[in-house]
PyMOL Python script that loads the backbone (N, CA, C, O; Angstrom):
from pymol import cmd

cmd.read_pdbstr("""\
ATOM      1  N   UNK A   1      -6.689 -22.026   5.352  1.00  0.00           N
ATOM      2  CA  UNK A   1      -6.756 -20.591   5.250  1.00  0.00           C
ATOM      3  C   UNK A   1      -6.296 -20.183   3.856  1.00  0.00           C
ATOM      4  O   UNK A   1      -5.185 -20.540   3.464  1.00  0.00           O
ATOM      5  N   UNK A   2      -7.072 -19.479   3.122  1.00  0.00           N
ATOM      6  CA  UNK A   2      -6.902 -18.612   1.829  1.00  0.00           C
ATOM      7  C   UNK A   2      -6.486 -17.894   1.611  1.00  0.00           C
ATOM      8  O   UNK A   2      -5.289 -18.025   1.863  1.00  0.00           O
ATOM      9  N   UNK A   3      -6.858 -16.401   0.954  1.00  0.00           N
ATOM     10  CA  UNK A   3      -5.756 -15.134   1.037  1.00  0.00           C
ATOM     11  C   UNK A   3      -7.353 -14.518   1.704  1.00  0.00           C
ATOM     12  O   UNK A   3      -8.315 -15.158   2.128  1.00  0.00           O
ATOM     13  N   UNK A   4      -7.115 -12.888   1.567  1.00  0.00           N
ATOM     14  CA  UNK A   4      -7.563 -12.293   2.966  1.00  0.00           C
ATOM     15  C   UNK A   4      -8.381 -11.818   1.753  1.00  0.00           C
ATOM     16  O   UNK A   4      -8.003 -11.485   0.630  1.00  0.00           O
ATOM     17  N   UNK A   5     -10.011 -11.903   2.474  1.00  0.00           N
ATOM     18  CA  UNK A   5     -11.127 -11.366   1.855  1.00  0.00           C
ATOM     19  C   UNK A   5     -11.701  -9.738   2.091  1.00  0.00           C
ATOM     20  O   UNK A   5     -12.369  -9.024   1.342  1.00  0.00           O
ATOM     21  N   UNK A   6     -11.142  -9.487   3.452  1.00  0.00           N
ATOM     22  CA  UNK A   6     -11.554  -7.850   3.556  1.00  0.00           C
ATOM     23  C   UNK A   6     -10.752  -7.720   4.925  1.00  0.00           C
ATOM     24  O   UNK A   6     -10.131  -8.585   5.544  1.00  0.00           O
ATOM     25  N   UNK A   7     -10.932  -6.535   5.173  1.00  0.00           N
ATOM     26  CA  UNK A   7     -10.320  -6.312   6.160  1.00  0.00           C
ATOM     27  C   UNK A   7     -11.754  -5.143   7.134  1.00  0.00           C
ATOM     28  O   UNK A   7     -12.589  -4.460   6.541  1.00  0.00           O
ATOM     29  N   UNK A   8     -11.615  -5.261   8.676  1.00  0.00           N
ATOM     30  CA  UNK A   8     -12.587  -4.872   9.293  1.00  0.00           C
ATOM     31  C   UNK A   8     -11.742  -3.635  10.386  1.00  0.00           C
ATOM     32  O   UNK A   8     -10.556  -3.915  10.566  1.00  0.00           O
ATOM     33  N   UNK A   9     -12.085  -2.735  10.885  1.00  0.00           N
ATOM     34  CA  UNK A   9     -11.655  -2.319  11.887  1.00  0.00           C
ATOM     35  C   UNK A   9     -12.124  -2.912  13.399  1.00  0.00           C
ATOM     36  O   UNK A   9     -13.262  -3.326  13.619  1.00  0.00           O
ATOM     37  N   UNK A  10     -11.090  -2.879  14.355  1.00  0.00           N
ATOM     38  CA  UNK A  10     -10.743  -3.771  15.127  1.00  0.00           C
ATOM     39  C   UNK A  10     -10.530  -2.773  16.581  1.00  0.00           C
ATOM     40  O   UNK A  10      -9.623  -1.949  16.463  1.00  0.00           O
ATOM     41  N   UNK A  11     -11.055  -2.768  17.535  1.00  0.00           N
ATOM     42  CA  UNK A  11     -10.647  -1.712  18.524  1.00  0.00           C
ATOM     43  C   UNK A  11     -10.058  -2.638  19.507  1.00  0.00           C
ATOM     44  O   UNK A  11     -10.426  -3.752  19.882  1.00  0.00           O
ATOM     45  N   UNK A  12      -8.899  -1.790  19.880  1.00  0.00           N
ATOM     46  CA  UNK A  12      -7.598  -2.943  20.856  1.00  0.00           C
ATOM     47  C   UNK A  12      -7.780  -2.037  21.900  1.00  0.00           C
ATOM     48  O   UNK A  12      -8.280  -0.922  21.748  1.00  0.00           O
ATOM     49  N   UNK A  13      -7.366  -2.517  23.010  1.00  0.00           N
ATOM     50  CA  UNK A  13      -6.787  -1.961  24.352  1.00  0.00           C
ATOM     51  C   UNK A  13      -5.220  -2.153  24.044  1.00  0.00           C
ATOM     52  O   UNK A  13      -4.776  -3.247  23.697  1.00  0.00           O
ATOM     53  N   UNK A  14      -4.376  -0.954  24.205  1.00  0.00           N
ATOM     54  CA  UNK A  14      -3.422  -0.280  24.431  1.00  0.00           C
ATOM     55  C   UNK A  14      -2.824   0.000  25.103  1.00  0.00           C
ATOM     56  O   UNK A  14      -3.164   1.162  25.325  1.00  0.00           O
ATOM     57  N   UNK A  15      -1.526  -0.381  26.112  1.00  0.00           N
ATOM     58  CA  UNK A  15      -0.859  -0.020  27.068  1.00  0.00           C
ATOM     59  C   UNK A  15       0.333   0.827  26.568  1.00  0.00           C
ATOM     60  O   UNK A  15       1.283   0.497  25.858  1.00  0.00           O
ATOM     61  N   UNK A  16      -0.086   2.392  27.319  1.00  0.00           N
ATOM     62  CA  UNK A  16       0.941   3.293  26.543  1.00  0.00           C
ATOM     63  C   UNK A  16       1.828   3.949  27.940  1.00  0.00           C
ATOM     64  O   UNK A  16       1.567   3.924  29.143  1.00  0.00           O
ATOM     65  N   UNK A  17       2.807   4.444  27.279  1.00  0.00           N
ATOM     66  CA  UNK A  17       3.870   5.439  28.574  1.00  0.00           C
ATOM     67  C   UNK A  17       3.699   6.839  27.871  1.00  0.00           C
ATOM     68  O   UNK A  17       3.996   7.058  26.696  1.00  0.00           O
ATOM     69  N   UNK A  18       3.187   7.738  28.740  1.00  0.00           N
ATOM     70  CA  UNK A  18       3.320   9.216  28.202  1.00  0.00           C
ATOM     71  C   UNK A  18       4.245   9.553  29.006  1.00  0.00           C
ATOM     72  O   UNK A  18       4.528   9.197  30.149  1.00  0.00           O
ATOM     73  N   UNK A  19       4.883  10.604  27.966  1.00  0.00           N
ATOM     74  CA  UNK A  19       6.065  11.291  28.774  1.00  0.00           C
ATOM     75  C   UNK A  19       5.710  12.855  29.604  1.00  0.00           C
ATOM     76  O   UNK A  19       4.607  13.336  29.346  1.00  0.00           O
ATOM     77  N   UNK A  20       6.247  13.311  30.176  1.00  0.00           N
ATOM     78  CA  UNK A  20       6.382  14.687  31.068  1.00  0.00           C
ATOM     79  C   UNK A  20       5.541  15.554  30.066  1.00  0.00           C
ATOM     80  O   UNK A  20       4.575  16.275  30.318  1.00  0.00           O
ATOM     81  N   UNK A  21       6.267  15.253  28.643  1.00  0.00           N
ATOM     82  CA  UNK A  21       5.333  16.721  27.755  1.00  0.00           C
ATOM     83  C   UNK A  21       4.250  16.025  26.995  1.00  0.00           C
ATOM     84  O   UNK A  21       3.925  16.494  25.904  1.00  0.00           O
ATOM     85  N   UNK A  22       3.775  15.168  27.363  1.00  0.00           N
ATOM     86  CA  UNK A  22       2.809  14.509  26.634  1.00  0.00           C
ATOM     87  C   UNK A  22       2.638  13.525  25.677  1.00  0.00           C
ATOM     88  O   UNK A  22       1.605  13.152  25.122  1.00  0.00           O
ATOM     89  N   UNK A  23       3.857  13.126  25.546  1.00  0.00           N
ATOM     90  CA  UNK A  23       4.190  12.498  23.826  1.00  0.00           C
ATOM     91  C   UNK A  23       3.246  11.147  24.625  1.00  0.00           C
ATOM     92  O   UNK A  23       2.951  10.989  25.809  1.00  0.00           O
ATOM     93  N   UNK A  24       3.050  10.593  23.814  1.00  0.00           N
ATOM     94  CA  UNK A  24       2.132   8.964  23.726  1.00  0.00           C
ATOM     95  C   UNK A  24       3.445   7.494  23.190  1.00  0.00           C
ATOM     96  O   UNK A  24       3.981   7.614  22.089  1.00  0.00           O
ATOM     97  N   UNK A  25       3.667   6.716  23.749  1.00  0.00           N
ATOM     98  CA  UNK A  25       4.426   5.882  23.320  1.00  0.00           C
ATOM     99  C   UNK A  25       4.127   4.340  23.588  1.00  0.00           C
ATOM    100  O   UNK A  25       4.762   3.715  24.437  1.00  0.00           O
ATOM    101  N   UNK A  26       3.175   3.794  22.856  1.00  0.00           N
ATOM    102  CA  UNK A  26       2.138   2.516  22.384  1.00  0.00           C
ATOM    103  C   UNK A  26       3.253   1.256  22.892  1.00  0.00           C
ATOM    104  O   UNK A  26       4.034   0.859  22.027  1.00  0.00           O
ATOM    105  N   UNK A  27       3.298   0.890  23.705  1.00  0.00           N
ATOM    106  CA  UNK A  27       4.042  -0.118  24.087  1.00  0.00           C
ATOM    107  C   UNK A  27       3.798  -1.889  23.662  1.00  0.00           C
ATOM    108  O   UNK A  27       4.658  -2.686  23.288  1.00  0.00           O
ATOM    109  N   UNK A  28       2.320  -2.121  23.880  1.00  0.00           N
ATOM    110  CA  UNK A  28       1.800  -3.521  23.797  1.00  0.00           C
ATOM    111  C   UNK A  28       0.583  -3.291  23.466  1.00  0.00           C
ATOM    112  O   UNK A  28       0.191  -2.179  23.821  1.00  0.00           O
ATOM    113  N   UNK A  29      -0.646  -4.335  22.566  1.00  0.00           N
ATOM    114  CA  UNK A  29      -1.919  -3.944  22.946  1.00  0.00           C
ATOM    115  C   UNK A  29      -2.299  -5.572  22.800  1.00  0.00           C
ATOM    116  O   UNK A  29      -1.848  -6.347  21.957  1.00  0.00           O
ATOM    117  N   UNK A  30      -3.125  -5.823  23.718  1.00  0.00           N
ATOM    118  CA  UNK A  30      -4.363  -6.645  24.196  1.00  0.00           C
ATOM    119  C   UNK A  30      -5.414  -7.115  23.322  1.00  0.00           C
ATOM    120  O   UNK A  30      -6.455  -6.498  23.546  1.00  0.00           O
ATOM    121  N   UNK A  31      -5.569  -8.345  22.025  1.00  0.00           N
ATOM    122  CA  UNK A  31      -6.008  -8.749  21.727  1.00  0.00           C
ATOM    123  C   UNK A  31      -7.267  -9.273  21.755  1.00  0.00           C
ATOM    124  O   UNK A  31      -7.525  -9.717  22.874  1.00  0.00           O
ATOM    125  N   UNK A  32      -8.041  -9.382  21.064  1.00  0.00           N
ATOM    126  CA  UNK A  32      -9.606 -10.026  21.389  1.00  0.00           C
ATOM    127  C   UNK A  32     -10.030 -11.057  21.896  1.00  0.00           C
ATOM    128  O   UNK A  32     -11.019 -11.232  22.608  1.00  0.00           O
ATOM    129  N   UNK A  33      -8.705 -12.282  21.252  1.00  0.00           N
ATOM    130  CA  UNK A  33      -8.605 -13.556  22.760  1.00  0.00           C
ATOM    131  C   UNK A  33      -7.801 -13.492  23.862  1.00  0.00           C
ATOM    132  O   UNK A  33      -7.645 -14.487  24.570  1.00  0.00           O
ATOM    133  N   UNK A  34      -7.175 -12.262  24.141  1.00  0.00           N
ATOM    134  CA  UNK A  34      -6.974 -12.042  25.678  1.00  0.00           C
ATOM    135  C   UNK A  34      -5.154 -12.124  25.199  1.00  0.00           C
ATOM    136  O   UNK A  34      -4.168 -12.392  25.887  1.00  0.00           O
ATOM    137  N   UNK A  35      -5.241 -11.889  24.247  1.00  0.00           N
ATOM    138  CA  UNK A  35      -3.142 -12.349  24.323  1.00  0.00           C
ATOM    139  C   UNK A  35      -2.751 -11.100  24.011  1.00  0.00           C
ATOM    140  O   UNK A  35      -3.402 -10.522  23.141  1.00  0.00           O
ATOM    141  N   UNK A  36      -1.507 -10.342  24.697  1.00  0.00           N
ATOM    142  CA  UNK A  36      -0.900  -9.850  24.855  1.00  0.00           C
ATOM    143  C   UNK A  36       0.380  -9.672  24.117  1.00  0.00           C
ATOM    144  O   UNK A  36       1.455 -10.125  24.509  1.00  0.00           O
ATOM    145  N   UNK A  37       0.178  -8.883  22.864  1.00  0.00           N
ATOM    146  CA  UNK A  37       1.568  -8.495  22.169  1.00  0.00           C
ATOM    147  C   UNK A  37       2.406  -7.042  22.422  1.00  0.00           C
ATOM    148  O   UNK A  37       1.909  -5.983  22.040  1.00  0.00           O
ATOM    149  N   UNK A  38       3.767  -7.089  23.121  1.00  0.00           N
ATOM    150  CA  UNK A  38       4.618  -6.356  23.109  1.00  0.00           C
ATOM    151  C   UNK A  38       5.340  -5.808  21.514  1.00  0.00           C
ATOM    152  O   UNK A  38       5.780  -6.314  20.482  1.00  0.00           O
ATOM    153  N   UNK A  39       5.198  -4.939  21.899  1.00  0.00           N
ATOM    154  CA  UNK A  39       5.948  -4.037  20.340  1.00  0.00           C
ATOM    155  C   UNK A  39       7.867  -3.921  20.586  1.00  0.00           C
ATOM    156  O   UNK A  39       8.650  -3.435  21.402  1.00  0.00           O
ATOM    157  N   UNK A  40       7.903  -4.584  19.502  1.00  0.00           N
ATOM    158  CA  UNK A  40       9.419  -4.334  19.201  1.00  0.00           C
ATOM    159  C   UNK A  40      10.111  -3.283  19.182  1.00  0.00           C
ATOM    160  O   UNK A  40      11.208  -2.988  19.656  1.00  0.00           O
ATOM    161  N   UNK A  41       8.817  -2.364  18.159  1.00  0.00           N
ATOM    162  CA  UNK A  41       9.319  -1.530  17.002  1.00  0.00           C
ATOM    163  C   UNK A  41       8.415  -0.651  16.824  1.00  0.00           C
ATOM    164  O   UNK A  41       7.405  -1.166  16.343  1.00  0.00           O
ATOM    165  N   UNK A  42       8.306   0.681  17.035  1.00  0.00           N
ATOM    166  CA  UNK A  42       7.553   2.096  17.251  1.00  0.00           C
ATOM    167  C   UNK A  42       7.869   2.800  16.411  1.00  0.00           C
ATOM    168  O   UNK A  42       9.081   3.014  16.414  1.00  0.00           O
ATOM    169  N   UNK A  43       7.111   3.478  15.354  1.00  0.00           N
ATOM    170  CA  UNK A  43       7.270   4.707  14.646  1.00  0.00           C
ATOM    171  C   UNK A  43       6.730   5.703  15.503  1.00  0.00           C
ATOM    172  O   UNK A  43       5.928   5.616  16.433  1.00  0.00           O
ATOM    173  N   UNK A  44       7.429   6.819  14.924  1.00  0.00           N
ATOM    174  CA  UNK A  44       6.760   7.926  15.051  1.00  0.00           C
ATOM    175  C   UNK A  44       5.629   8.322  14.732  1.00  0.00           C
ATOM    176  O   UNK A  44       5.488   8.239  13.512  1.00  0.00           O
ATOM    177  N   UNK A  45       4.414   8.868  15.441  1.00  0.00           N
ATOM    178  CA  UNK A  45       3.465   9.271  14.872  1.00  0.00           C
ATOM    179  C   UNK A  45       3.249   9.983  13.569  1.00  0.00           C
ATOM    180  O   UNK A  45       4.134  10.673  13.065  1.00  0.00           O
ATOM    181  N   UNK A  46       1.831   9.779  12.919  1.00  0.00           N
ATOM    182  CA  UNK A  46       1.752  10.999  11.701  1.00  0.00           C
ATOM    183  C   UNK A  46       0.267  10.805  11.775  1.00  0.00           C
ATOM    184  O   UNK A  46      -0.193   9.888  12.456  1.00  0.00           O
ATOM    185  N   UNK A  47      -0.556  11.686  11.059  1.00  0.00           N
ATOM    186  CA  UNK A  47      -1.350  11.803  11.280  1.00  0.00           C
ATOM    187  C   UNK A  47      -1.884  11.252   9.718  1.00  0.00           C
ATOM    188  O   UNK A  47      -1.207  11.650   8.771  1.00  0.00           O
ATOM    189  N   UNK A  48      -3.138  10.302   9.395  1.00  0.00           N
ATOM    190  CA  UNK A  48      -3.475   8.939   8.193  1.00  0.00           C
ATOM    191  C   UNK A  48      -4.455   8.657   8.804  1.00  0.00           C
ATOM    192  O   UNK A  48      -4.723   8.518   9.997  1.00  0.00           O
ATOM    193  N   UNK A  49      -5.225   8.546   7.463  1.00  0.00           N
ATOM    194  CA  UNK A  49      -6.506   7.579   7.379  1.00  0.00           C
ATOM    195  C   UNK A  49      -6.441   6.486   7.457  1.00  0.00           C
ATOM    196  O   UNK A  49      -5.441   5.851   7.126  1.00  0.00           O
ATOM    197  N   UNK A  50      -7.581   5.942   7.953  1.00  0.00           N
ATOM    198  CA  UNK A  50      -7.373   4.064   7.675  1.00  0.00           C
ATOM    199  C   UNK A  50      -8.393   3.834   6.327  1.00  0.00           C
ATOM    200  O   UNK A  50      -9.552   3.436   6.445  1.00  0.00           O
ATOM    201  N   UNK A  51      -7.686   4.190   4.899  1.00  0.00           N
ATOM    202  CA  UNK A  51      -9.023   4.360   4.115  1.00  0.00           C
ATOM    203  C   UNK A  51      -9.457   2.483   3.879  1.00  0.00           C
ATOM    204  O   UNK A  51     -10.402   2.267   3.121  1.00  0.00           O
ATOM    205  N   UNK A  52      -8.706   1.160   4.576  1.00  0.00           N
ATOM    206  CA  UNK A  52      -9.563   0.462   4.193  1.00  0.00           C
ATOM    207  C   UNK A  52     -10.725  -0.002   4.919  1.00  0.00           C
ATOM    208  O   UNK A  52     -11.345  -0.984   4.511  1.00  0.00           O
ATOM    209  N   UNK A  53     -11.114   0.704   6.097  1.00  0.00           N
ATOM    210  CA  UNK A  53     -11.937   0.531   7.460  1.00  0.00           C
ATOM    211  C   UNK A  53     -12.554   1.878   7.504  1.00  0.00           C
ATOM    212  O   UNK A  53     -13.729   1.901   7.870  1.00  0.00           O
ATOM    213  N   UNK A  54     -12.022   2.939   7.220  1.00  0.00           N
ATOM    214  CA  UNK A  54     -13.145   4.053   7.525  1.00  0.00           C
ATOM    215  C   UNK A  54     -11.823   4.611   9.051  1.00  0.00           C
ATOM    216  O   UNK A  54     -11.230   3.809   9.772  1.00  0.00           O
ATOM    217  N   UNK A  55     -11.748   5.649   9.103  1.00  0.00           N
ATOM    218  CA  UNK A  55     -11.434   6.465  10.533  1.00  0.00           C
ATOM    219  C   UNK A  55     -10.114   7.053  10.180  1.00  0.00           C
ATOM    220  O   UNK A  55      -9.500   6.748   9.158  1.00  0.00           O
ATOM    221  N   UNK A  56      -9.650   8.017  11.181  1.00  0.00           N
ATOM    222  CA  UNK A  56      -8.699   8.865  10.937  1.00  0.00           C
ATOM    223  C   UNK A  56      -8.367   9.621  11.927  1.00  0.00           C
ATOM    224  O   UNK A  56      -9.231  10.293  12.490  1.00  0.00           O
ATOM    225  N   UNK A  57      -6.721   9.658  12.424  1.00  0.00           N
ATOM    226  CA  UNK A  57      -5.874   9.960  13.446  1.00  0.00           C
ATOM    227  C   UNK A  57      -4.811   9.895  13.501  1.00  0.00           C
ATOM    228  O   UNK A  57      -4.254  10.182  12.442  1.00  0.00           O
ATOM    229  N   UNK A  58      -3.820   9.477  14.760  1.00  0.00           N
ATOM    230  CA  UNK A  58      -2.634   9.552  14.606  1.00  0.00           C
ATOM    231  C   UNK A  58      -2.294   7.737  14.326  1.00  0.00           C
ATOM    232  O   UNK A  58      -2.847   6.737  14.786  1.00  0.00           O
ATOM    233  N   UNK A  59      -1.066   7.920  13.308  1.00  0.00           N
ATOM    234  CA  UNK A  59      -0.840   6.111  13.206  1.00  0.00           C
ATOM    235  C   UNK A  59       0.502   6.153  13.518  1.00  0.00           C
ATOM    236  O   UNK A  59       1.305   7.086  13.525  1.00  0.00           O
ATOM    237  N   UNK A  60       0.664   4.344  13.914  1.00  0.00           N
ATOM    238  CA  UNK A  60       1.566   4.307  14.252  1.00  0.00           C
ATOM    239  C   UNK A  60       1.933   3.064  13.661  1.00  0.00           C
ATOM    240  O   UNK A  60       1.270   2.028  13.721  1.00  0.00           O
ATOM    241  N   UNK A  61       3.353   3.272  12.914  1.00  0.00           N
ATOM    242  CA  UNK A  61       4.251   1.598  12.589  1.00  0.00           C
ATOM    243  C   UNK A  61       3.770   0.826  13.716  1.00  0.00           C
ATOM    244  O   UNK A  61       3.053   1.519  14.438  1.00  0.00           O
ATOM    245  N   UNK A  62       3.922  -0.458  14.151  1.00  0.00           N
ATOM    246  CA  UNK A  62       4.530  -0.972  15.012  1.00  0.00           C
ATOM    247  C   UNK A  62       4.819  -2.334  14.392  1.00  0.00           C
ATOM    248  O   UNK A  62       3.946  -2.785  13.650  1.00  0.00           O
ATOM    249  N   UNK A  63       5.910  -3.043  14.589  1.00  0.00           N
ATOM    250  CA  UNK A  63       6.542  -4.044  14.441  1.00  0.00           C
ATOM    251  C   UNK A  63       6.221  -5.360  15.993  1.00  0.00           C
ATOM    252  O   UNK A  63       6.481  -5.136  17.175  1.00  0.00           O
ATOM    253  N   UNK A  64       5.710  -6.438  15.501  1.00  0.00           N
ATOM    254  CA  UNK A  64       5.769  -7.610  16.389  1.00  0.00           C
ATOM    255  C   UNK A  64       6.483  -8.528  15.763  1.00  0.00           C
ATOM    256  O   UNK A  64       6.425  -8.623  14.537  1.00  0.00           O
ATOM    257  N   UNK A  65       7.235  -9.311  16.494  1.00  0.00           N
ATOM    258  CA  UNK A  65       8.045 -10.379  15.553  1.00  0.00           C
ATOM    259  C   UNK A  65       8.646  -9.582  14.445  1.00  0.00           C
ATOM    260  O   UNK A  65       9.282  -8.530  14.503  1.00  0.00           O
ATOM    261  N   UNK A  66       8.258 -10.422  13.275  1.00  0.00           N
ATOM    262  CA  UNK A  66       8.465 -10.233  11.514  1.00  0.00           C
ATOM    263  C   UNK A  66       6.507  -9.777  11.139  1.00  0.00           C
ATOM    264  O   UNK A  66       5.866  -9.947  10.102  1.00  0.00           O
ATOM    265  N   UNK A  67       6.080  -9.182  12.478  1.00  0.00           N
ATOM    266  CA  UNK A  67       4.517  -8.682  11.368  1.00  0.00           C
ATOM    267  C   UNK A  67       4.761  -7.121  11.709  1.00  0.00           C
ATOM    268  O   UNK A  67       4.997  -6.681  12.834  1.00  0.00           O
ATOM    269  N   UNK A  68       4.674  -6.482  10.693  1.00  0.00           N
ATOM    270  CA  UNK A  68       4.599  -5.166  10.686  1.00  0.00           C
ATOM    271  C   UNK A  68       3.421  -4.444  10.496  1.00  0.00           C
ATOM    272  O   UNK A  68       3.050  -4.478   9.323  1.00  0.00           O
ATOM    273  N   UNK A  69       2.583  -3.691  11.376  1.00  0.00           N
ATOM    274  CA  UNK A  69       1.248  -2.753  10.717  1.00  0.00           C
ATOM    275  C   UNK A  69       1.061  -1.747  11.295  1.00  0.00           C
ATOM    276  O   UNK A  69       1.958  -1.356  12.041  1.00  0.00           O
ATOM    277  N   UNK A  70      -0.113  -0.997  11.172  1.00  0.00           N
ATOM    278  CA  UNK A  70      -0.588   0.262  11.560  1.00  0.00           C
ATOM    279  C   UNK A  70      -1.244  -0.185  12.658  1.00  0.00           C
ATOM    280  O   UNK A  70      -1.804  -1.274  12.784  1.00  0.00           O
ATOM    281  N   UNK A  71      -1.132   0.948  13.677  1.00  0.00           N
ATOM    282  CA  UNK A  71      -1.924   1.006  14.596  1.00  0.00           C
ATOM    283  C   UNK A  71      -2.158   2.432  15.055  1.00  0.00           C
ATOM    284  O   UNK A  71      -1.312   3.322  15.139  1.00  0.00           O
ATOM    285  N   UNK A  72      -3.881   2.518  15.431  1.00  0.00           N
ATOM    286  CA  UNK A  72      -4.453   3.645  14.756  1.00  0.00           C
ATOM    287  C   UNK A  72      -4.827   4.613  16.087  1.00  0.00           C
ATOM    288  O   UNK A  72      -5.438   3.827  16.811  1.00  0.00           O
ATOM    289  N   UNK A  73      -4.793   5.498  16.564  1.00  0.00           N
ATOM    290  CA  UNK A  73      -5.235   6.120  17.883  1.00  0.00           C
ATOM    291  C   UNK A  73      -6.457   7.219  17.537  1.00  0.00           C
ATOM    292  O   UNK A  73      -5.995   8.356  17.447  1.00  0.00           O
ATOM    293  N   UNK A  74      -7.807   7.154  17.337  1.00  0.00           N
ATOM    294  CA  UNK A  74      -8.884   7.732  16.976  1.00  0.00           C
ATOM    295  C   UNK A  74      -9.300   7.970  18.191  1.00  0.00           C
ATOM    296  O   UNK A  74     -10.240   7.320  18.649  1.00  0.00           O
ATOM    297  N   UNK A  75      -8.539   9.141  19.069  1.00  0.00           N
ATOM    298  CA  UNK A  75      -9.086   9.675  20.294  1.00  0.00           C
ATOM    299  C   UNK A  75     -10.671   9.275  20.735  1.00  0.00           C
ATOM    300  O   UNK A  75     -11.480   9.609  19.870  1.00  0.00           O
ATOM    301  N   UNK A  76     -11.143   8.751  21.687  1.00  0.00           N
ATOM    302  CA  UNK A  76     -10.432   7.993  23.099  1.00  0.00           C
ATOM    303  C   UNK A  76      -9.865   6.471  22.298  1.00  0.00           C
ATOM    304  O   UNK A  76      -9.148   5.810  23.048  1.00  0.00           O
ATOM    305  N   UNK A  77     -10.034   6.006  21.261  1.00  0.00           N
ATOM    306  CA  UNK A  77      -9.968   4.340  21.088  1.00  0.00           C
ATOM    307  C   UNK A  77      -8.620   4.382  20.348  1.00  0.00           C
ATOM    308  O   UNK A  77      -7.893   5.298  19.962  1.00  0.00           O
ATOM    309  N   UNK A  78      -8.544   2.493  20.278  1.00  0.00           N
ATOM    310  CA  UNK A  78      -7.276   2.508  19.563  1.00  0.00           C
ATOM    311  C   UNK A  78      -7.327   1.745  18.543  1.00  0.00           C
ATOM    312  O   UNK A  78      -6.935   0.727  19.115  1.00  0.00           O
ATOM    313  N   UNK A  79      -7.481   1.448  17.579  1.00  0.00           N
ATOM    314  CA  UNK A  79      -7.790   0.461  16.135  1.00  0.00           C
ATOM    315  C   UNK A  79      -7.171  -0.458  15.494  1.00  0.00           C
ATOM    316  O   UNK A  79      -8.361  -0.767  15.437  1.00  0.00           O
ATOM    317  N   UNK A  80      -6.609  -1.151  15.001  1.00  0.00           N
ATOM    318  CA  UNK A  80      -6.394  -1.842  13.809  1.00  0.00           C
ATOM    319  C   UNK A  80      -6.634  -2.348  12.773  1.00  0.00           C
ATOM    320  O   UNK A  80      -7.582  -3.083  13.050  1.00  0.00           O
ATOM    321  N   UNK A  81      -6.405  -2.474  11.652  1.00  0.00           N
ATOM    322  CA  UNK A  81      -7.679  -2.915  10.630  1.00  0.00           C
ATOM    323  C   UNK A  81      -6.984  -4.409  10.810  1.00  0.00           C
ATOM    324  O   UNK A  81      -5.777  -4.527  10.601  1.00  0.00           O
ATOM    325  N   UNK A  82      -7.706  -5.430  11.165  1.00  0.00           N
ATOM    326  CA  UNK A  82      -8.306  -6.847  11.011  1.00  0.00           C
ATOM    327  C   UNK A  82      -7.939  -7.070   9.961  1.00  0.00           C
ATOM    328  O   UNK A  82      -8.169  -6.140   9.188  1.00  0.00           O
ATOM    329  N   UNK A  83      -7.190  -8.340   9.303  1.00  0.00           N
ATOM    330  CA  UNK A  83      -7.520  -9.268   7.910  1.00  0.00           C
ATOM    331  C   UNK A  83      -8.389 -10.585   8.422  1.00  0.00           C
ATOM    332  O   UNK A  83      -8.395 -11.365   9.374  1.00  0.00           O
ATOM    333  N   UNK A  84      -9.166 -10.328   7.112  1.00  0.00           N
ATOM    334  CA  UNK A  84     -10.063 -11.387   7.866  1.00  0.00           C
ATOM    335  C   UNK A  84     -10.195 -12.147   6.398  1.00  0.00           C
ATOM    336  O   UNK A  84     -10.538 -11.656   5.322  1.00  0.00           O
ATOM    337  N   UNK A  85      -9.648 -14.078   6.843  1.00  0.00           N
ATOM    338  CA  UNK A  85      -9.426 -14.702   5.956  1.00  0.00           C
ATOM    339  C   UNK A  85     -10.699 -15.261   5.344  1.00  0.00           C
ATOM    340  O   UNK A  85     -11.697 -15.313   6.063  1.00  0.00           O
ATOM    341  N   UNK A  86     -10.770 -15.738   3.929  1.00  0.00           N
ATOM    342  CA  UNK A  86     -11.641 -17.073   3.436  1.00  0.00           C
ATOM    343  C   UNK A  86     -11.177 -17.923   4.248  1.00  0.00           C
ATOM    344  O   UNK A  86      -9.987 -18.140   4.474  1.00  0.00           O
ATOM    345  N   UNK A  87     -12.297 -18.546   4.818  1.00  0.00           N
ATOM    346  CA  UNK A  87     -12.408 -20.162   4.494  1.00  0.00           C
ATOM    347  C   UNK A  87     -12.096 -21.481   3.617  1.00  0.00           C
ATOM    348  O   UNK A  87     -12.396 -21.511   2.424  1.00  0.00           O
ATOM    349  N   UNK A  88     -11.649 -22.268   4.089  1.00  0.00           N
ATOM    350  CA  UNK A  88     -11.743 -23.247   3.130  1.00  0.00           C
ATOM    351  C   UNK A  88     -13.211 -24.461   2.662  1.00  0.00           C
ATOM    352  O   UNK A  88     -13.072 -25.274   1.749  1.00  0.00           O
TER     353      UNK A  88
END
""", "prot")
cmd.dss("prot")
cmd.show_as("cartoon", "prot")
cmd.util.cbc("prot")
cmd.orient("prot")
């Protein structure tokens, strides 16, 4: 594996807890080979583009392990932008 040639947007399934007044709170999301990452670590929403994929909504920090990124909520879906490596 090389360094990262582009990056793609990525639509995840999302397991969230809303509260009484509505707030949204992104707990884990569901990967493309079926694995299941729990979030450590939750920011607060703000509202950001994903200008390297195209789309725009509310984002969110989230922390797994030691990987930190955005994760994107573009009402109904939920996003991530993908690094997607060279080959060797």
């Amino acid at each position: 594996m090389q360094g990262i040639t582009e990056r793609k947007k990525r639509y995840v399934a999302v397991t969230t807890r809303v509260d009484e007044d509505g707030t949204i709170h992104p707990t884990s999301l569901l990967w493309w080979n079926g694995k299941t990452y729990a979030f450590d670590e939750v920011s607060k929403p703000r509202r950001q583009s994903a200008k390297r994929v195209g789309g725009d909504g509310l984002c969110y920090t989230v922390r797994i392990g030691k990987v930190i990124t955005n994760l994107y909520y573009e009402a109904p879906r939920w996003f991530v932008e993908e690094k997607v490596y060279e080959e060797d």
